[in-house]
Every structure is written in structure tokens, then in C-alpha cells.
C-alpha positions as a LaTeX table, in Angstrom:
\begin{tabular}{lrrr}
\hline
Residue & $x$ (\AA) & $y$ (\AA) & $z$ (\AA) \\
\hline
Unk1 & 77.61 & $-15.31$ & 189.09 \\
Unk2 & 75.42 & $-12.99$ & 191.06 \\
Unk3 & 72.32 & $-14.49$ & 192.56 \\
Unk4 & 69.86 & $-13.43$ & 195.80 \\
Unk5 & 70.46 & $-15.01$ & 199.27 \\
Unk6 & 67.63 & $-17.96$ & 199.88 \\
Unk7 & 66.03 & $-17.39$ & 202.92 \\
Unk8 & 64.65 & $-20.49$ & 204.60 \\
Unk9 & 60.99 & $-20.42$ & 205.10 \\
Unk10 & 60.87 & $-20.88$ & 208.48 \\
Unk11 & 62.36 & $-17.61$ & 209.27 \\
Unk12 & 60.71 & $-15.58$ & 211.55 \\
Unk13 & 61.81 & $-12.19$ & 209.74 \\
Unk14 & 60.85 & $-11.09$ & 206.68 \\
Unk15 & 62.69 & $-11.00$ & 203.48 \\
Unk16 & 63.37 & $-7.19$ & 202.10 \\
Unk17 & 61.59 & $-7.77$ & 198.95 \\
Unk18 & 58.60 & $-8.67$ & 201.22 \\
Unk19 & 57.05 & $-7.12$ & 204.11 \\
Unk20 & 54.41 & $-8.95$ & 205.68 \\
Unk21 & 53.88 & $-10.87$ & 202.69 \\
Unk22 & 53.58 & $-7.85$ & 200.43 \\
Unk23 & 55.62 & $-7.22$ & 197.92 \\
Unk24 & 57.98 & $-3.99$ & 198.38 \\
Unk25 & 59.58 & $-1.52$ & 195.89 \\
Unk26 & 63.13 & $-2.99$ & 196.28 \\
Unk27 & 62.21 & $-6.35$ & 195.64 \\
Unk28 & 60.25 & $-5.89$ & 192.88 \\
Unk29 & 62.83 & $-3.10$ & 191.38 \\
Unk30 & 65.08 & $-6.27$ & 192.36 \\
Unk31 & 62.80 & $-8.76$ & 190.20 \\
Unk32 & 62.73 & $-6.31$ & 187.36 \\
Unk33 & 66.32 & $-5.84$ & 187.04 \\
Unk34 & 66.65 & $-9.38$ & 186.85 \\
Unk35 & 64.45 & $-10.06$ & 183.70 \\
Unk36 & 66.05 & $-6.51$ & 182.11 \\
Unk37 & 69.45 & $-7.64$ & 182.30 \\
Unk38 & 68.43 & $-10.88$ & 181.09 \\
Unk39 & 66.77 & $-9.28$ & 177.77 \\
Unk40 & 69.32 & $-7.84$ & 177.43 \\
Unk41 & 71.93 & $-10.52$ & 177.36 \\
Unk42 & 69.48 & $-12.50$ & 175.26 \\
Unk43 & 68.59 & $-9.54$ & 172.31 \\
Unk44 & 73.02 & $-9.52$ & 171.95 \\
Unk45 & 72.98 & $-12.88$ & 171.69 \\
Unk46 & 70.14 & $-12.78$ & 168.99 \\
Unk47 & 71.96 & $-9.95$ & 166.86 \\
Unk48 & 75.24 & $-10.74$ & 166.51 \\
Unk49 & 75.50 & $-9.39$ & 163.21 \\
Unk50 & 77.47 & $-10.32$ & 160.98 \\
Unk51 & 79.15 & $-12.47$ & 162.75 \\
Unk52 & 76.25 & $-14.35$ & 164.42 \\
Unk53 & 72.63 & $-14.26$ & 164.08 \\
Unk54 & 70.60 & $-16.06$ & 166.57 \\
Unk55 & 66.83 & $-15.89$ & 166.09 \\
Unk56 & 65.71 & $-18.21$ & 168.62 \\
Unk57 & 66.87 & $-15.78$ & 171.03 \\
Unk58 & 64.32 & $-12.66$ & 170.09 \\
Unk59 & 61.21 & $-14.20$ & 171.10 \\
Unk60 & 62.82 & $-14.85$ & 174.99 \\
Unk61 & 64.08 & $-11.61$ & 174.87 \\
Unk62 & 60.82 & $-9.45$ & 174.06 \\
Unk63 & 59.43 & $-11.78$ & 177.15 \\
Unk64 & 61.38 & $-10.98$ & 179.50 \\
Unk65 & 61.43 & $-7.24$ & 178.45 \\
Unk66 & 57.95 & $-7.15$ & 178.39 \\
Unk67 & 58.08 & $-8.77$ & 181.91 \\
Unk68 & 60.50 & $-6.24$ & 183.83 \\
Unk69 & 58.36 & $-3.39$ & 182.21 \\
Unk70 & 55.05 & $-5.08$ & 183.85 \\
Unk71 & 57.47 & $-4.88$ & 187.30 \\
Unk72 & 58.80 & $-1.94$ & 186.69 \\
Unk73 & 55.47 & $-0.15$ & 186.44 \\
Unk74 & 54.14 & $-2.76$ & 189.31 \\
Unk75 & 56.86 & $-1.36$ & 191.32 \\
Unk76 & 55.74 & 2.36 & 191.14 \\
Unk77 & 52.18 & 2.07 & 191.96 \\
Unk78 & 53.88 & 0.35 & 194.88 \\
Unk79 & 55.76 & 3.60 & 195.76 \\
Unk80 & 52.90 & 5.49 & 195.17 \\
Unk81 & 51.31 & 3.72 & 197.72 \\
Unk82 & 48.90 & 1.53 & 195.50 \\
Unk83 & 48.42 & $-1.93$ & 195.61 \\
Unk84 & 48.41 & $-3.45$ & 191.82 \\
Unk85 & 46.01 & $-6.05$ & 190.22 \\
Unk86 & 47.13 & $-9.00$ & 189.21 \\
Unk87 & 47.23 & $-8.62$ & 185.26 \\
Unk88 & 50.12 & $-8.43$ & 182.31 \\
Unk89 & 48.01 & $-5.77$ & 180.51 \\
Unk90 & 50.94 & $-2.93$ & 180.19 \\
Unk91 & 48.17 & $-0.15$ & 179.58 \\
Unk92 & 45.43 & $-0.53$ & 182.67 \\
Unk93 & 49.49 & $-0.61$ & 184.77 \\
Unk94 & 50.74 & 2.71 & 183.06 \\
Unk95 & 47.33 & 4.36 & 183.61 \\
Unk96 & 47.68 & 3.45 & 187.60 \\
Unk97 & 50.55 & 5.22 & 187.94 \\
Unk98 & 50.21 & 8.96 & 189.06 \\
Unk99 & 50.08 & 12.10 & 185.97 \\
Unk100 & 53.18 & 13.48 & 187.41 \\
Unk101 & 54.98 & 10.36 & 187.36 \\
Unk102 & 53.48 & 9.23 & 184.17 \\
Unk103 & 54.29 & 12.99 & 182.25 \\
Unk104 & 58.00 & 12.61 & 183.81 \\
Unk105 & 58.14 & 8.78 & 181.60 \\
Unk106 & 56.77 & 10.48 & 178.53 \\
Unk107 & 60.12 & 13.24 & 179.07 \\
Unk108 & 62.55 & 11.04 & 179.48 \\
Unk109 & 61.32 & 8.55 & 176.14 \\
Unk110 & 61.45 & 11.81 & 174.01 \\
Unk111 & 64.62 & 11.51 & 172.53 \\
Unk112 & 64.08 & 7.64 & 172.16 \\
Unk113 & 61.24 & 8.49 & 169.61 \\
Unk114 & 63.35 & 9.44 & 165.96 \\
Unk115 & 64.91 & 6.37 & 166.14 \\
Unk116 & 61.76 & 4.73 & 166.51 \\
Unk117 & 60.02 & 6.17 & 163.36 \\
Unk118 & 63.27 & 5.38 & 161.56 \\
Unk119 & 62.74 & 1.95 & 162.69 \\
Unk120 & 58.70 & 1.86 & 161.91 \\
Unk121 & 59.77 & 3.65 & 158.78 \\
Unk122 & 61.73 & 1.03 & 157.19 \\
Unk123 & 59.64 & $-1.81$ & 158.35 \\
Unk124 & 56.58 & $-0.26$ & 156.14 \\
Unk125 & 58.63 & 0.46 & 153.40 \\
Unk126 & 60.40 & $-3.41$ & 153.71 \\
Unk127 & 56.23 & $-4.41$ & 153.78 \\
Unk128 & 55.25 & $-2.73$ & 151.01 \\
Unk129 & 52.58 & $-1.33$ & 152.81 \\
Unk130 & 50.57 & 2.31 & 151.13 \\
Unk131 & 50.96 & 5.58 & 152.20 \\
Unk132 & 53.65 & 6.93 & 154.97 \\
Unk133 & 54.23 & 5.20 & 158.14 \\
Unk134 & 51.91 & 5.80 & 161.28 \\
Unk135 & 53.20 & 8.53 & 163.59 \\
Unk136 & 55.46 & 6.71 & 166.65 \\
Unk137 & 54.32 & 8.31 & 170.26 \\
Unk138 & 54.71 & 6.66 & 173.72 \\
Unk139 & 50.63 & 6.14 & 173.66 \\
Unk140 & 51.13 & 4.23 & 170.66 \\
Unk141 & 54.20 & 2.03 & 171.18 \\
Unk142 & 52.57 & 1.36 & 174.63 \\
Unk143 & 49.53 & 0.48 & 173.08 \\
Unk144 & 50.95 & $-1.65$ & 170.16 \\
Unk145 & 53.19 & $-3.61$ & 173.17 \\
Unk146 & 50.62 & $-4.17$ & 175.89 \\
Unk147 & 50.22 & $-7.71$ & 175.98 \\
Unk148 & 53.40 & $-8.92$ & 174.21 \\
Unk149 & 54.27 & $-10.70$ & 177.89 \\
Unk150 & 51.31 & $-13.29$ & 176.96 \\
Unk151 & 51.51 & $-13.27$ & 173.44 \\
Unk152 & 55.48 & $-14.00$ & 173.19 \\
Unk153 & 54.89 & $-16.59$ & 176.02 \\
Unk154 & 52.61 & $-18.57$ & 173.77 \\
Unk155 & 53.48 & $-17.87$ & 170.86 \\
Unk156 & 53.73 & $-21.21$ & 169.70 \\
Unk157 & 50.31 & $-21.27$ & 169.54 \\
Unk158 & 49.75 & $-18.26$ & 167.09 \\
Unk159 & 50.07 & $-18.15$ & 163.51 \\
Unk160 & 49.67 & $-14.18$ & 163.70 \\
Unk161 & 50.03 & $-11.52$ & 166.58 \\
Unk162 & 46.42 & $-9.74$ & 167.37 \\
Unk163 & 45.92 & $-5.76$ & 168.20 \\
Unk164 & 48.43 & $-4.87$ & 171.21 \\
Unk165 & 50.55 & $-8.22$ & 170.89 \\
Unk166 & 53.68 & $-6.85$ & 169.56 \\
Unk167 & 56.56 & $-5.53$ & 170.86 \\
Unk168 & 57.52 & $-1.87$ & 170.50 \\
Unk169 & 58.35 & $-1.29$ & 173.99 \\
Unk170 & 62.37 & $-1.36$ & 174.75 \\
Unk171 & 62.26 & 2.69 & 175.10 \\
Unk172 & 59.48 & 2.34 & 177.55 \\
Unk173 & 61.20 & 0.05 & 179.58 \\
Unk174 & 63.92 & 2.08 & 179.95 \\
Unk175 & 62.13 & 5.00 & 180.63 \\
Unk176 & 59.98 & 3.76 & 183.64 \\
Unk177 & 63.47 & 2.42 & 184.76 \\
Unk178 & 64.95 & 5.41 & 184.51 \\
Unk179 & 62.24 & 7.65 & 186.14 \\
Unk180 & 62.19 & 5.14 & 189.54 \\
Unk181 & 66.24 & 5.92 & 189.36 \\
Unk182 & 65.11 & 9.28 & 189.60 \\
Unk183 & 62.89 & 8.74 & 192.56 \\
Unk184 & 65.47 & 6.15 & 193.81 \\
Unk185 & 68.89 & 7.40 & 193.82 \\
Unk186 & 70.35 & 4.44 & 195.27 \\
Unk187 & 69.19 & 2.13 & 193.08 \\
Unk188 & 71.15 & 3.62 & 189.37 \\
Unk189 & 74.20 & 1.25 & 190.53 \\
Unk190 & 71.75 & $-1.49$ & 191.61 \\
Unk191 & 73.80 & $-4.94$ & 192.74 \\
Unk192 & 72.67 & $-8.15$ & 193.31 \\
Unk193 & 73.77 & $-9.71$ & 196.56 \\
Unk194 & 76.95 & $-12.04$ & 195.98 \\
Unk195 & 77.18 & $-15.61$ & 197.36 \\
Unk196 & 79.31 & $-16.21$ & 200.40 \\
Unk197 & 83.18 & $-16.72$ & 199.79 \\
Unk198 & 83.39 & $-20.54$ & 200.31 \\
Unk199 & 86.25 & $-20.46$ & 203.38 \\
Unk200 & 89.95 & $-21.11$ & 202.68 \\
Unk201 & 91.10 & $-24.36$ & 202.76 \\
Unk202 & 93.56 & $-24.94$ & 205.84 \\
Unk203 & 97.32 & $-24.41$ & 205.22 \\
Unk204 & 99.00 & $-27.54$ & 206.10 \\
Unk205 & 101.55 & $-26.96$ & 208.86 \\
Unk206 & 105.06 & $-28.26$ & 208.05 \\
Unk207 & 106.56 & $-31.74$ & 209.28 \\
Unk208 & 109.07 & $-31.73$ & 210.93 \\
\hline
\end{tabular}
């Protein structure tokens, strides 16, 4: 299994996540990447339909999601050369990041957004709710999603989910992932750094 080199503490240099004991793009792309794949591996494992279906696994899965997005963004006000507050809110993160970045996000979740009002359709029909289904945008599933990393985290103590406390936000995720692709080349075949072989055993020399 993939996993980071631990640096002792007492090293006099730096990790490359941190400089100086600031966070740096890499290692918080790094950090991201980490909870994304997770969600990932943990929404399959929740939807293994028909075969399978595995609720206790959504609720881990929209936190860590909503997690990598918070680095994700975190990391490009970094590379914009902004330090970040220290908040989950999705929204007051999004609207740090630069126009031009921020209208290059919106591009790249366009075609993401029909299957989303299929989605939103069905779910008010299923709820019986009046009238057509709200109008999906970026704004809106950013909007709906920006505080899911709290609310999911604690959601044991909740018997309902408040303005802003859902979770609408996979195609946002990948789109802030995909724009600091863009902007970093060499991180679209991103790799964690592999363990150390353990060394070969000795070959016992022949007796004569």
C-alpha cells in the first residue's frame, strides 16, 4: 500500500509539504488526493448495487469529499499566493480564490450539470414535493454543500441537515481538481511515495 515517508521531527530540513512551517501547494494537493481517493473507494463500497449495498459507507464518504474539496480550494489560494483562514466553510474558500481561476472551475463543471438536474429531478419527484425542481448551477450546489465537512462529521447529533449542510458537491470537487491539473501539469499522474523495499534476505552459500 502506498503511504508518505515519516520524517523524524528532529530533522533539520523541511518536509516538501511544508516550508518553514507553512503549508505548500504539493503537500496540500498531496493531503487532498488522499481524502479524494479515499471517497472514492468508500462511495463504491457504499453502492454496490445489486450486488451489495452498503449504507454505512455514504456518510464517510461525503466527509472526506467534502474534506479534499476544502484542500483542494485551500491549496489554490496557496498558489495564488494567499494565505487561507482556518474554516470548513466551502463558500468564504471558493470566493478567495482569484475570478480567473474561479470562471475556469465554473467551465470545466459545465458538462457535469445535466446529470445533476436529472439527479435533483428525481429526488423531488421521489419527495413528492410541488412544482418543478430548482434550477442546478455551480453557485447553488456550492451553496447547498458548504458545510457538509461539519455536518457529516457530526451527524450523529442531527435529526435533520440545516441550510448549506448537504452534499451536492462531487462535480465541484472534481472540477477544482481538475483546474490545479491544469495549472499543475505534473501533478494529473500524482503518486504517493512507496515504502522502501525491505532488503533481500542473504542467499545461503553451499556446504561443502
Amino acid at each position: 500500500m502506498s503511504q508518505w515517508k515519516i520524517r523524524k521531527k528532529t530533522s533539520k530540513h523541511p518536509a516538501p509539504e511544508h516550508q518553514h512551517g507553512k503549508p505548500t501547494p504539493r503537500g496540500l494537493f498531496q493531503q487532498a488526493e488522499s481524502f479524494f481517493r479515499s471517497a472514492n473507494l468508500l462511495f463504491h463500497n457504499a453502492t454496490q448495487i445489486p450486488l451489495h449495498f452498503n449504507p454505512e459507507f455514504l456518510f464517510p464518504s461525503v466527509v472526506c469529499q467534502a474534506f479534499s474539496l476544502e484542500l483542494y480550494l485551500k491549496c489554490m489560494i496557496v498558489i495564488e499566493g494567499s494565505p487561507y483562514p482556518a474554516t470548513h466553510d466551502l463558500e468564504k474558500l471558493y470566493e478567495l480564490i482569484t475570478a480567473e481561476n474561479r470562471s475556469e472551475i465554473e467551465k470545466i463543471c459545465l458538462p457535469h450539470l445535466p446529470l445533476q438536474q436529472k439527479m435533483s429531478d428525481a429526488f423531488h419527484k421521489q419527495a413528492n414535493k410541488p412544482g418543478p425542481a430548482p434550477i442546478v448551477t455551480f453557485q447553488g450546489m456550492l451553496h447547498a454543500s458548504h458545510r457538509a465537512f461539519e455536518a457529516f462529521r457530526y451527524v450523529h447529533e442531527k435529526t435533520t441537515l440545516s441550510d448549506g449542510q448537504g452534499w451536492s458537491g462531487g462535480p465541484i470537487v472534481q472540477s477544482v481538481r481538475e483546474r490545479l491539473m491544469v495549472v499543475h501539469p505534473e501533478w494529473r499522474n500524482f503518486q504517493f511515495v512507496q515504502p522502501p523495499k525491505p532488503p533481500e534476505p542473504p542467499v545461503a552459500s553451499p556446504t561443502s
